[in-house]
BAZAVEX-442346 format. One record per residue: residue number from 1; x negated, y, z of N, C-alpha, C in turn. Coordinates in steps of 0.05 Angstrom, whole numbers, plus 5000, padded with zeros to 4 digits. Layout:
REM residues N
PAKOL/num/n_X/n_Y/n_Z/ca_X/ca_Y/ca_Z/c_X/c_Y/c_Z
PAKOL/NUM/X/Y/Z/X/Y/Z/X/Y/Z
...
***
This chain:
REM residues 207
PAKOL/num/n_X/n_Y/n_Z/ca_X/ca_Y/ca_Z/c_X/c_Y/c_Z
PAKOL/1/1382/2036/1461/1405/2025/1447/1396/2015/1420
PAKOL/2/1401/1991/1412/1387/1970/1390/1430/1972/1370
PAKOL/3/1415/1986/1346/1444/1989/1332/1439/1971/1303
PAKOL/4/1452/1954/1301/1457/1930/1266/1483/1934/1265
PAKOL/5/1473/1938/1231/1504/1935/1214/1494/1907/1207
PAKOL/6/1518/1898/1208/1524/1858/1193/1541/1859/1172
PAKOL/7/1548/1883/1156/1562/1890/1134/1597/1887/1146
PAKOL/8/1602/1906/1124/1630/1917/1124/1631/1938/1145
PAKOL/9/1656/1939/1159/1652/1952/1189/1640/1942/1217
PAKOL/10/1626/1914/1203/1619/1899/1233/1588/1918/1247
PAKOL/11/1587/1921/1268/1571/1937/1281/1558/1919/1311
PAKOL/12/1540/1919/1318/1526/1903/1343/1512/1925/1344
PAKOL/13/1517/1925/1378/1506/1953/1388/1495/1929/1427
PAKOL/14/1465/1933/1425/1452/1923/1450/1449/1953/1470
PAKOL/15/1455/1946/1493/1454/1975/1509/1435/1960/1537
PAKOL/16/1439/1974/1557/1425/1964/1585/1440/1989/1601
PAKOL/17/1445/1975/1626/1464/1993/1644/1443/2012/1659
PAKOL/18/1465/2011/1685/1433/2032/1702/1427/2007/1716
PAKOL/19/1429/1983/1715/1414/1959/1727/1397/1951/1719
PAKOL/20/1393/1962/1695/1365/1947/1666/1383/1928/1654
PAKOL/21/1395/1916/1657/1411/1889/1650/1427/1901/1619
PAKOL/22/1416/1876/1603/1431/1876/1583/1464/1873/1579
PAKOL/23/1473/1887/1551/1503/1887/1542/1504/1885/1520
PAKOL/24/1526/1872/1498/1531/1870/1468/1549/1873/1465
PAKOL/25/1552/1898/1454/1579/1909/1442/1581/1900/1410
PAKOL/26/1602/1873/1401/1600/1875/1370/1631/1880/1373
PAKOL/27/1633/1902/1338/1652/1914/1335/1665/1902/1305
PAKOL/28/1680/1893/1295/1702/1886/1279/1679/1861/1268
PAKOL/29/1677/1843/1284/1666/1820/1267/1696/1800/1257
PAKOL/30/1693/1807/1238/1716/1789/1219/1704/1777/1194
PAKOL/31/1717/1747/1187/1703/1733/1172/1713/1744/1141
PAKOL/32/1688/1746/1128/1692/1742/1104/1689/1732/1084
PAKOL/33/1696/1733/1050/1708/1711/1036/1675/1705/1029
PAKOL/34/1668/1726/1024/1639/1715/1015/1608/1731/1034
PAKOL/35/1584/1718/1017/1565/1733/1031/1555/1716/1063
PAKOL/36/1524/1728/1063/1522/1711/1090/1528/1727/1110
PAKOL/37/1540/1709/1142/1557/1723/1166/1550/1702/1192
PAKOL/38/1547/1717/1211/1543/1694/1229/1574/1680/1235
PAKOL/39/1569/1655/1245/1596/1635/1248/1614/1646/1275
PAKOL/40/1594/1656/1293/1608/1660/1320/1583/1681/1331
PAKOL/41/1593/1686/1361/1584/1718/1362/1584/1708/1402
PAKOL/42/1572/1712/1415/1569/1714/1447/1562/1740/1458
PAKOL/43/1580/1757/1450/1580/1786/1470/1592/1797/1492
PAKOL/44/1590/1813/1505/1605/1819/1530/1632/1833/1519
PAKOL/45/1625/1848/1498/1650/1861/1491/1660/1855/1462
PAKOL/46/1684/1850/1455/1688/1853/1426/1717/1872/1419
PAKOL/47/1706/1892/1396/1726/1918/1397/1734/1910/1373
PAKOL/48/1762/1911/1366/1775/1901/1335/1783/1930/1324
PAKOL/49/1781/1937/1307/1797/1962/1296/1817/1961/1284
PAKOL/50/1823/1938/1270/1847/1925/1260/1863/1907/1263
PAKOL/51/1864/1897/1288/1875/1870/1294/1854/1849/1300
PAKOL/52/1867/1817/1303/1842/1798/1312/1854/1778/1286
PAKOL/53/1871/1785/1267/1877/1767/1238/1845/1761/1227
PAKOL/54/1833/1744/1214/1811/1739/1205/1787/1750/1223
PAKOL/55/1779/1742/1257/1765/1749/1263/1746/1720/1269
PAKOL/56/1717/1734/1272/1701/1709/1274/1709/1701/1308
PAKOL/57/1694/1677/1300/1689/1664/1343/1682/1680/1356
PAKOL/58/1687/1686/1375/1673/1689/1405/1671/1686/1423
PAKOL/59/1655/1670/1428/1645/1658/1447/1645/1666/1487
PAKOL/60/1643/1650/1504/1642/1651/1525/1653/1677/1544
PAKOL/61/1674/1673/1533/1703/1699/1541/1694/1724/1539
PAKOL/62/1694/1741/1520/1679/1763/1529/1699/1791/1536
PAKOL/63/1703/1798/1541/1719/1830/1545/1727/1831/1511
PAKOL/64/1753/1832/1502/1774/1845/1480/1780/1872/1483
PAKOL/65/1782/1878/1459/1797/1910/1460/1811/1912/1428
PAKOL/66/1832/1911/1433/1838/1911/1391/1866/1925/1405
PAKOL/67/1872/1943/1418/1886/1965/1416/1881/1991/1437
PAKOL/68/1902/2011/1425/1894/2036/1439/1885/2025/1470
PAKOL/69/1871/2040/1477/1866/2046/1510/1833/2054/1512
PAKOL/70/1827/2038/1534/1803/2045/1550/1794/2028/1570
PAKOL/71/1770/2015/1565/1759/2000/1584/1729/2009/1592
PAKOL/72/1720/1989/1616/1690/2001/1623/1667/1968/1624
PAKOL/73/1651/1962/1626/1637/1944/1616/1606/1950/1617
PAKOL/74/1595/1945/1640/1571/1942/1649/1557/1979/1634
PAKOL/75/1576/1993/1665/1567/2026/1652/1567/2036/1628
PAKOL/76/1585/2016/1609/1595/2031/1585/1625/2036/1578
PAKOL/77/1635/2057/1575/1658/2063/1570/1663/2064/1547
PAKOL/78/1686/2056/1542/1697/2052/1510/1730/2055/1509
PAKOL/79/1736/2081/1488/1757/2084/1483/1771/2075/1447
PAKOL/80/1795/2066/1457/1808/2067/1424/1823/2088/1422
PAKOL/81/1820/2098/1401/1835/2121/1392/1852/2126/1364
PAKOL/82/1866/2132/1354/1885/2127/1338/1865/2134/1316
PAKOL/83/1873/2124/1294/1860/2126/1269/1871/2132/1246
PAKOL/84/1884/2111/1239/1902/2119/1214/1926/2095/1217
PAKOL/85/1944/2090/1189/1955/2067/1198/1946/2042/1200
PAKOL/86/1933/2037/1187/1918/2014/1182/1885/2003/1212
PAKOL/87/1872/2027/1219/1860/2029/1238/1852/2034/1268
PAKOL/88/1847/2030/1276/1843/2053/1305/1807/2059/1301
PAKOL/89/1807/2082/1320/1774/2080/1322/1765/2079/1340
PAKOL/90/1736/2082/1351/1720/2069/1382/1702/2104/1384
PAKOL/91/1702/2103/1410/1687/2123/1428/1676/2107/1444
PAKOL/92/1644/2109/1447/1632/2088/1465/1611/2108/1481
PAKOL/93/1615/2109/1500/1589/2126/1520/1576/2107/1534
PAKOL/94/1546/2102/1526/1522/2083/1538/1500/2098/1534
PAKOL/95/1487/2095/1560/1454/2105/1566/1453/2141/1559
PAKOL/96/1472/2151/1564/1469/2172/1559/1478/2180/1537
PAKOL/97/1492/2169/1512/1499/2171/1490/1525/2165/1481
PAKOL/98/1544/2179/1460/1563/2175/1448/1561/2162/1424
PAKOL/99/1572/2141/1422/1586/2131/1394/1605/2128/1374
PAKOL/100/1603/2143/1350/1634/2133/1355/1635/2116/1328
PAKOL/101/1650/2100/1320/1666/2075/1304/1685/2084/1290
PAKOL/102/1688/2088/1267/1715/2086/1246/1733/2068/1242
PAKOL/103/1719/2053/1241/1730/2025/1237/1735/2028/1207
PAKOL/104/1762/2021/1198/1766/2019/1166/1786/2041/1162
PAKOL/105/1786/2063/1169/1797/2086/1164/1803/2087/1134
PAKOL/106/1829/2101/1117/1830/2103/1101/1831/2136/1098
PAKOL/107/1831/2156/1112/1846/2175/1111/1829/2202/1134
PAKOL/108/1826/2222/1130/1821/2235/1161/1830/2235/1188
PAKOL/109/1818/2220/1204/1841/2230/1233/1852/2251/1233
PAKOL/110/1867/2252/1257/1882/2275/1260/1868/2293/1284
PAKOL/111/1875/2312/1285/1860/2335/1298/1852/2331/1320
PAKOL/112/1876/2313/1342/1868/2308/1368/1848/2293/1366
PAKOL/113/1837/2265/1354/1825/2241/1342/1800/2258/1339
PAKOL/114/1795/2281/1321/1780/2286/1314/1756/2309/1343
PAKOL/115/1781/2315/1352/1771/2331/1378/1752/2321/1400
PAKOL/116/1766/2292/1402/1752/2276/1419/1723/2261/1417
PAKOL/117/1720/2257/1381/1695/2245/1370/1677/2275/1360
PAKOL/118/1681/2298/1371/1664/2322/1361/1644/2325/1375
PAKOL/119/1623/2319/1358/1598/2319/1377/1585/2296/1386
PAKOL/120/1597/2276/1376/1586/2248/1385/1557/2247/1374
PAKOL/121/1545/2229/1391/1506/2229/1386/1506/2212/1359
PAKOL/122/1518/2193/1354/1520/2175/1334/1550/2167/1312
PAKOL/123/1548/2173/1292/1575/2173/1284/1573/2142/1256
PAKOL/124/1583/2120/1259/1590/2105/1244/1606/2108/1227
PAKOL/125/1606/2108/1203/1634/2126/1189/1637/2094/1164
PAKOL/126/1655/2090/1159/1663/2075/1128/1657/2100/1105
PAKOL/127/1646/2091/1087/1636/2110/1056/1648/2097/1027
PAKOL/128/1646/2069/1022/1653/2053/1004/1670/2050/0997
PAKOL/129/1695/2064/1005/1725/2051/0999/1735/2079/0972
PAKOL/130/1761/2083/0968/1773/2095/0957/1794/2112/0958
PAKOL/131/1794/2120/0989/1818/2127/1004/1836/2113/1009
PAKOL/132/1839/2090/1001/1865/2072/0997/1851/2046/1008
PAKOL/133/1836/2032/1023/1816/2017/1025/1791/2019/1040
PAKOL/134/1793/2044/1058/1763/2061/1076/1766/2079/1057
PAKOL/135/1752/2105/1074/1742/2126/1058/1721/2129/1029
PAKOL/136/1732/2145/1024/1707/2149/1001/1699/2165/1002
PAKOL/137/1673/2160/0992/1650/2182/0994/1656/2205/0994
PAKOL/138/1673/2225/0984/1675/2251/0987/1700/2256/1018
PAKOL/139/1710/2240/1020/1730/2244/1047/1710/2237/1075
PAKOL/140/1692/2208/1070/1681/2207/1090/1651/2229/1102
PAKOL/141/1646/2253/1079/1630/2278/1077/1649/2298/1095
PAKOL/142/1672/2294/1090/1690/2318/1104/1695/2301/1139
PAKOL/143/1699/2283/1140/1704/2279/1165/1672/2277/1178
PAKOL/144/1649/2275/1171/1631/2273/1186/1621/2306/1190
PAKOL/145/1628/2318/1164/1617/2347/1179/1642/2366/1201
PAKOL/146/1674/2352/1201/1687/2358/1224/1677/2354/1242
PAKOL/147/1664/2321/1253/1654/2309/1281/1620/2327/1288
PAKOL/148/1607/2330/1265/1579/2342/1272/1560/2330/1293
PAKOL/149/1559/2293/1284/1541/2285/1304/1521/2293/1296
PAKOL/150/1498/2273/1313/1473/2286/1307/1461/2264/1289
PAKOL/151/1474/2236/1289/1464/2214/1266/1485/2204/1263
PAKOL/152/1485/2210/1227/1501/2186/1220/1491/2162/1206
PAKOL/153/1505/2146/1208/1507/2113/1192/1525/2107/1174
PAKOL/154/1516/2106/1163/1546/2105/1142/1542/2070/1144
PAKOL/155/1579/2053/1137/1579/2033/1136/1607/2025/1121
PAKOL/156/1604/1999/1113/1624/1989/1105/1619/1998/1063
PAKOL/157/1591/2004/1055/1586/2007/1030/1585/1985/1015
PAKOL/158/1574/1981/1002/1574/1958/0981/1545/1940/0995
PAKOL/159/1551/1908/0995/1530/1896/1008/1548/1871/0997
PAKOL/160/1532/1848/1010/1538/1813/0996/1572/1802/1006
PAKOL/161/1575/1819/1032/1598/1806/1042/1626/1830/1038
PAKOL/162/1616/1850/1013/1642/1873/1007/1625/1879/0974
PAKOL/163/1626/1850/0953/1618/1872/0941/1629/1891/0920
PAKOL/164/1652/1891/0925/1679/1913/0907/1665/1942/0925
PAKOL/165/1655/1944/0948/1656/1971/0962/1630/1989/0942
PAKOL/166/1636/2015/0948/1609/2040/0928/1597/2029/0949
PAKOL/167/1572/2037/0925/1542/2033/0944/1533/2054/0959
PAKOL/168/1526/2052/0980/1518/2080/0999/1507/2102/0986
PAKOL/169/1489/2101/0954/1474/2118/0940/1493/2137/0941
PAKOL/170/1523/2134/0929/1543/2161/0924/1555/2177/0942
PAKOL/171/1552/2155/0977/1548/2183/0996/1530/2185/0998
PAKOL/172/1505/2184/0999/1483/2202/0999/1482/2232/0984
PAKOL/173/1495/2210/0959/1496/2241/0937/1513/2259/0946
PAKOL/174/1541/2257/0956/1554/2267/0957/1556/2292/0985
PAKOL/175/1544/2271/1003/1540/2288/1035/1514/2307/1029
PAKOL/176/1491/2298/1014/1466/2317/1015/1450/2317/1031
PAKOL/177/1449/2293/1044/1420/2291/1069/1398/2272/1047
PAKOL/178/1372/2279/1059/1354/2256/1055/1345/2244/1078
PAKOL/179/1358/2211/1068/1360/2193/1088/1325/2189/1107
PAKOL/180/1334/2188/1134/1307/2189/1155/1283/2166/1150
PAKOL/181/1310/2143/1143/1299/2120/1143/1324/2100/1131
PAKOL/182/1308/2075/1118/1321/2050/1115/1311/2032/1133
PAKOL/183/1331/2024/1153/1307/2000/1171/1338/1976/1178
PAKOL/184/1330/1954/1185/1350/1928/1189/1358/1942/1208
PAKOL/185/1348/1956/1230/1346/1956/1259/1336/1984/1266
PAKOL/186/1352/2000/1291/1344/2017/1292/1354/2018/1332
PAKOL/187/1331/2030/1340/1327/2033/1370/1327/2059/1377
PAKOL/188/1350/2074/1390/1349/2096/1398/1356/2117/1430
PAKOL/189/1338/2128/1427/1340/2134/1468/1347/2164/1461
PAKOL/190/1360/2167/1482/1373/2194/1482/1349/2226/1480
PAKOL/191/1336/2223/1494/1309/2240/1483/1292/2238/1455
PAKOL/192/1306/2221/1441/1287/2220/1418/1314/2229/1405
PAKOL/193/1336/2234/1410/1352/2253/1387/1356/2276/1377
PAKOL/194/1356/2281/1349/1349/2299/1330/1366/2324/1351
PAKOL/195/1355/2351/1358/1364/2366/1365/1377/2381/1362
PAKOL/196/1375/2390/1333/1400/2415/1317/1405/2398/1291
PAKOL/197/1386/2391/1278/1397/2380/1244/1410/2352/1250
PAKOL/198/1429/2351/1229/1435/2312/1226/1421/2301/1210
PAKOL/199/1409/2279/1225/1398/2257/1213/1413/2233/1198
PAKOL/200/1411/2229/1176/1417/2204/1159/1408/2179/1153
PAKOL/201/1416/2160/1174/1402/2136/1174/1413/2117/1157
PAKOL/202/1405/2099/1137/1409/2081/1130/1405/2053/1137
PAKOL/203/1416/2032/1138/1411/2006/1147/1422/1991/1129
PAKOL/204/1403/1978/1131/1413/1946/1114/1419/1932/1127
PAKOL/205/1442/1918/1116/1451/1897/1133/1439/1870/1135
PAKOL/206/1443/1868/1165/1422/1851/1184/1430/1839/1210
PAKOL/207/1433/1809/1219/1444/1806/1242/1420/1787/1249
***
């Protein structure tokens, strides 16, 4: 599984089924005012967390999801699940692995929400906001040690195309991991995941 942040909440996630055959899951690509972004997007799937108001192109019909439910998509399942008002969030099981997506949460899920994403292999969380705007750094510390994946990503920090958002440094500070790695790009198979501790990955945004 090949995971890029493209800044804000946008997420591209490359998988392969049990056919070998490739899949692209991009998640809240929406255009923004500034900063570089790609123009249009050709994936199999595209998951909105907030609606499709200011979303980029995409291309060559691909599978939608921008409300609650549940679809399946070349051996990957993907649920929306309530979030807050403003959000929903994503549960994604591929290659053996859970994901899960915040989207632009302002607030903690609620218990059931939270029940369902406990334990996920990979947790994408928003860090940069102010509770009123995505989480902030000290709320999005409390919802990641509720879920207890085994990696997180923090996203949606301060970068070219959000730059009012905190910079990821103050969750770092705030959560207390030292980050694994900074990489554009990160490739991960279910046997190479951290077994008891959470790992803290950083990424730069990169499409």
């Amino acid at each position: 599984m090949h995971i890029n942040w493209l800044g804000q909440t946008c997420v591209k996630l490359q998988i392969k089924n049990l056919k070998n055959e490739d899949a692209v899951i991009i998640i809240d690509p929406y255009k923004p005012t500034s900063g570089d972004f790609p123009r249009s997007f050709s994936p199999d799937v595209g998951l909105f967390s907030h609606g499709l108001d200011k979303a980029a192109t995409l291309s060559q019909d691909p599978l939608v999801l921008d409300s609650f439910g549940e679809v399946e998509k070349k051996d990957a399942m993907i649920y929306a699940l309530p979030g807050d008002d403003q959000s929903q969030v994503f549960k994604i099981i591929a290659e053996g692995m859970i994901v899960a997506h915040l989207g632009n949460i302002a607030k903690k899920p609620n218990a059931e929400t939270l029940g369902k994403l406990n334990g996920a292999d990979v947790l994408l969380i928003p860090v940069g906001g102010n509770d009123k705007d995505g989480l902030s750094p000290k709320t999005a510390t409390e919802v990641a040690t509720a879920i207890e994946p085994r990696i997180i990503i923090p996203i949606a920090h301060k970068c070219d195309t959000d730059p009012k958002a905190l910079p990821v440094a103050d969750f770092i500070k705030e959560i207390g991991l030292k980050p694994e790695a900074t990489e554009k790009k990160i490739i991960l198979k279910k046997k190479d995941l951290p077994a008891e501790e959470t790992q803290l990955i950083i990424l730069e945004k990169n499409y």
